[in-house]
Structure formats: C-alpha cells, structure tokens
N, C-alpha and C positions, 0 to 999 in steps of 0.2 A: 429473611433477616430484617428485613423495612417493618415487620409486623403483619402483612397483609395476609387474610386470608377467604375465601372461597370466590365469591363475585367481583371482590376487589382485586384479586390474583390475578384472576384470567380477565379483567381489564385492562387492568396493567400490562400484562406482558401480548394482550391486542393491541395497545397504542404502539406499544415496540415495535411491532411488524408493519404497522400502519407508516410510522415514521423512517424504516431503513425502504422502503418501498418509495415511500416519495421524497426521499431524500437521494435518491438514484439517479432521479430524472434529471434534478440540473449536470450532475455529472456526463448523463448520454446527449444531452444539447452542447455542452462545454469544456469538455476534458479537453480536445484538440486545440482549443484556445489557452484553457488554462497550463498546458506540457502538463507531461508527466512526474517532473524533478519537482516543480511547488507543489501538485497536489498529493504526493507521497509524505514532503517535508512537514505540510502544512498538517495533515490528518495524522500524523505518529505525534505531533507536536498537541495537539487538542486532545488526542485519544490518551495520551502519558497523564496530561495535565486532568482531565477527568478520574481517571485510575487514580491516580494519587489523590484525587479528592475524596472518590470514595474511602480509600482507605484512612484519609484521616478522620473523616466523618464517624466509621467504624469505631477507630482506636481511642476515638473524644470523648462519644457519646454513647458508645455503644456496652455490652456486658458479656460475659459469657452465658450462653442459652443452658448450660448443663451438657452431662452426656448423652440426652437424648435427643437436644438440639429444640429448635422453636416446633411445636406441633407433631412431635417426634418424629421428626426428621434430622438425624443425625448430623448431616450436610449442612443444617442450617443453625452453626455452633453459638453464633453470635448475632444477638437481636438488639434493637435499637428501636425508639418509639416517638412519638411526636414529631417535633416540626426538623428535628435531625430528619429523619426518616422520609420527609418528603424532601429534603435536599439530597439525603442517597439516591430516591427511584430519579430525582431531575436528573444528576449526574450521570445517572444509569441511560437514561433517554440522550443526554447530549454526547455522552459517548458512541453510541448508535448514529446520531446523527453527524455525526464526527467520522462516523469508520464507512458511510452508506455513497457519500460522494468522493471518497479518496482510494483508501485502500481494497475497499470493497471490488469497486469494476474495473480499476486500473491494476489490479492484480494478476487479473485474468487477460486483459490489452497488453501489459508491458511482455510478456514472453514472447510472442509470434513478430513483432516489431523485433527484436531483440537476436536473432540469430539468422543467421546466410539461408539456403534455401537448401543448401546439400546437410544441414543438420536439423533444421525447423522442424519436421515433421516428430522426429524421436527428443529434440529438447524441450519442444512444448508436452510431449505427451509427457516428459517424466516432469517439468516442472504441475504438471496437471495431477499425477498420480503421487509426486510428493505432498502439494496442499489437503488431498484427500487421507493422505495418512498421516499427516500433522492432526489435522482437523478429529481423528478417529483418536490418536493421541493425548487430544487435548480433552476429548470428552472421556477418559478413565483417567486423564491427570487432577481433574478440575474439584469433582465431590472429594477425594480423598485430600486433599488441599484444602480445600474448607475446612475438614475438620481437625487437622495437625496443623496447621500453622493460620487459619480463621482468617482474620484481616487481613493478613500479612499478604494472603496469595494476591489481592488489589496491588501491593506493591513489587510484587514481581512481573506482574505482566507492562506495569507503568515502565518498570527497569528495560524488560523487552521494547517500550516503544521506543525508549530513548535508542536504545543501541538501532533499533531500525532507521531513525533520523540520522545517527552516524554513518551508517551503513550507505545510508542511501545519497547522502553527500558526498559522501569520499567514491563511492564504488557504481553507481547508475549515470550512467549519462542517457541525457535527453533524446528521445527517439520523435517526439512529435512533427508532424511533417515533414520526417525524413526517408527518401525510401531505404530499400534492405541494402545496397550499394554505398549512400551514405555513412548508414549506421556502421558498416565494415569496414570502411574506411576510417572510423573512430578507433577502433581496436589495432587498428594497422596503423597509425599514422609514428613514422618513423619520428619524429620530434615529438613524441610523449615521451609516458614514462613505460618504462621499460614492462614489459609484459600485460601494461594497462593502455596503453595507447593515451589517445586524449583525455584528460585530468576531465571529471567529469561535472566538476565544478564550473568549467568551461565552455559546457557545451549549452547549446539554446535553440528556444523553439523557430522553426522555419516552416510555419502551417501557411502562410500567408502565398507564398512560392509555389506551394504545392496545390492549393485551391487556386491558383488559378492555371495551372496545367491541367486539372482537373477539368475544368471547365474551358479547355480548350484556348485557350487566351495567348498561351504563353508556345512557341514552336518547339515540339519535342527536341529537335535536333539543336536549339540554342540553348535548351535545357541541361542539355548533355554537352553542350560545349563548358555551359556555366560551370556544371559538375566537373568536370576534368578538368576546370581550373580553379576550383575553390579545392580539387582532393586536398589533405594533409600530405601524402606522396608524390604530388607535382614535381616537385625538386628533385625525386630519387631516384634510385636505379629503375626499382621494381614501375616507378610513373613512365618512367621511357619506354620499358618492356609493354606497359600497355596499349601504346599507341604506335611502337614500332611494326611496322608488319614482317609476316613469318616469314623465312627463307626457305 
C-alpha cells in the first residue's frame, strides 16, 4: 500500500522485526517495575493512536489501487505515495514498537500470575491455545478486509484497542509482586464488588516487598504475618476459618 516494492519491501518489513526484537528487551528488564495495569493501558493507548493514524493517513492521501490491487495483488486495494507514504510505514514501525514492550510479553506473563494453582495449569493452557486460534483467525480475517472495506480495517483494530484499555481498566487488577495467595485474595475480598472482588482500578504494584523476600531480607514468617493482615478478608468469617485451628 506505501508503494514499496522488491529490495525496499523486504527492508522494510526487516526493520519491523529488528525493532519488535529490541524493543522486547526493556520490557524483560522492567515490566515488574513498570506492573502490569500501565503497561497494558499505556501500549493499547499508543497501539489505537497509531492504527488510527494510519488509517487517516489512507483515507487522506490515499486512492483505490483497482481490482487488482497495487502490483496485483488484490489485498493491496489502496495505494498511497510520497511523503504520505513514509509517515504510513513510521506509524507502521511505531505501532510495532508500541505493541513489543507491552502487549506483546505481558500477554503471555499476566495468565500464570493470574489464577490459584488448582486451575493454573488448564487456564493458562487454554488462555495459550485461545491466542493461537485468535492469531490463526486473524490471519484469514485480515487479506479479505483489505479488500472489502481497504482503510477502514486500520479503524477497526484502533476500535479493538480502545475497548482493550476499557477492558483492561475496569476488569485486570494488578498482579506484579504479588504471590498467587495475594492475587486470590483480590477476587475473594468480601468488600469488593460482587463477583469481582477488588475494583481493579485499585489495586497496585507491590514488587518492592517481594524483592526483598526474594533476596532473603525480609522473615518469611513476618511476611506471612504482614499477609494475613493486609488480606481483604481479615475482618470476615472465612479470615477467622483461616487461622482458626481444626477440631
């Protein structure tokens, strides 16, 4: 669609690979600093605002290719040329760069944080084996999109990131530095809301606690005290059944 074609193509789409590759690395030094809740909000929020560039960029400056598309290639209904063209592939590349330290490896991190230990094994494998059949999805949704609604599908996946920054506002709470006891107790704490537990607007990162039990600093057993008095269920029935002993 940019216009490019042989040497320039598969430059292009080597810089891509070059950039979601080292754009990975700050996320595997900093994600546990950064939590999970900003860097989801922050990468659907850049990933939307790019998508929607391109697609105005498209609808601006761009033409319809014909029905055999730029270089007949069908898929590629709508071309665009000159210095429009290099602000598409930019936006192309900062989208990438956008999606490589957020959604990208915290994708695959937030599920196993995320569930008890008696369902962790079969809810990671299926949140594992849904992304792989989204993913298989999106690649027989994608060409035929091009060419029935051309620009427009830029605006529909921009549509998808918004609803993922709602999504992931109202509905994720923050797992970073918390263990799997913590995180359950999010979903149980009797003074949330009902069926959600803790509003997940409220919840925050506690990496700082956790690296240093890591590193031995901190007494497992005052760690575990700390926890049994920070639960959200301290106050409740089920908090006194925890610590009561059996008869």
């Amino acid at each position: 669609m940019a216009g490019l074609k042989s040497n320039n193509l598969l430059l292009s789409s080597s810089i891509q690979y070059v950039i979601n590759v080292c754009m990975t690395v700050p996320a595997l030094l900093y994600v546990d600093r950064w939590g999970r809740r900003p860097t989801l909000l922050i990468g659907a929020v850049l990933m939307a605002t790019f998508l929607f560039a391109n697609g105005g960029i498209l609808a601006s400056y761009g033409h319809y290719a014909g029905p055999q598309g730029v270089d007949n290639t069908p898929e590629a209904s709508w071309e665009v040329s000159g210095a429009p063209s290099k602000g598409l592939i930019a936006c192309s590349y900062l989208f990438v760069a956008s999606y490589a330290p957020t959604w990208g490896p915290v994708s695959w991190i937030y599920p196993p944080e995320l569930y008890p230990l008696r369902v962790r094994g079969k809810a990671v494998a299926l949140a594992t084996s849904g992304n792989w059949a989204f993913n298989f999805a999106l690649g027989y949704f994608v060409p035929p999109a091009f060419v029935n609604i051309k620009w427009q599908t830029y605006i529909v996946f921009g549509v998808f990131c918004v609803s993922m920054f709602v999504h992931v506002f109202f509905m994720f709470p923050e797992t970073a530095g918390k263990t799997l006891e913590e995180v359950e107790d999010l979903f149980m704490d009797p003074h949330g809301l009902r069926y959600i537990g803790t509003p997940a607007w409220k919840t925050r990162i506690t990496t700082k606690r956790v690296a240093l039990l890591e590193r031995g600093e901190v007494d497992p057993e005052k760690h575990s005290a700390y926890h049994n008095e920070s639960s959200p269920d301290r106050d409740s029935g089920k908090g006194t059944a925890r610590t009561s002993n059996p008869v």
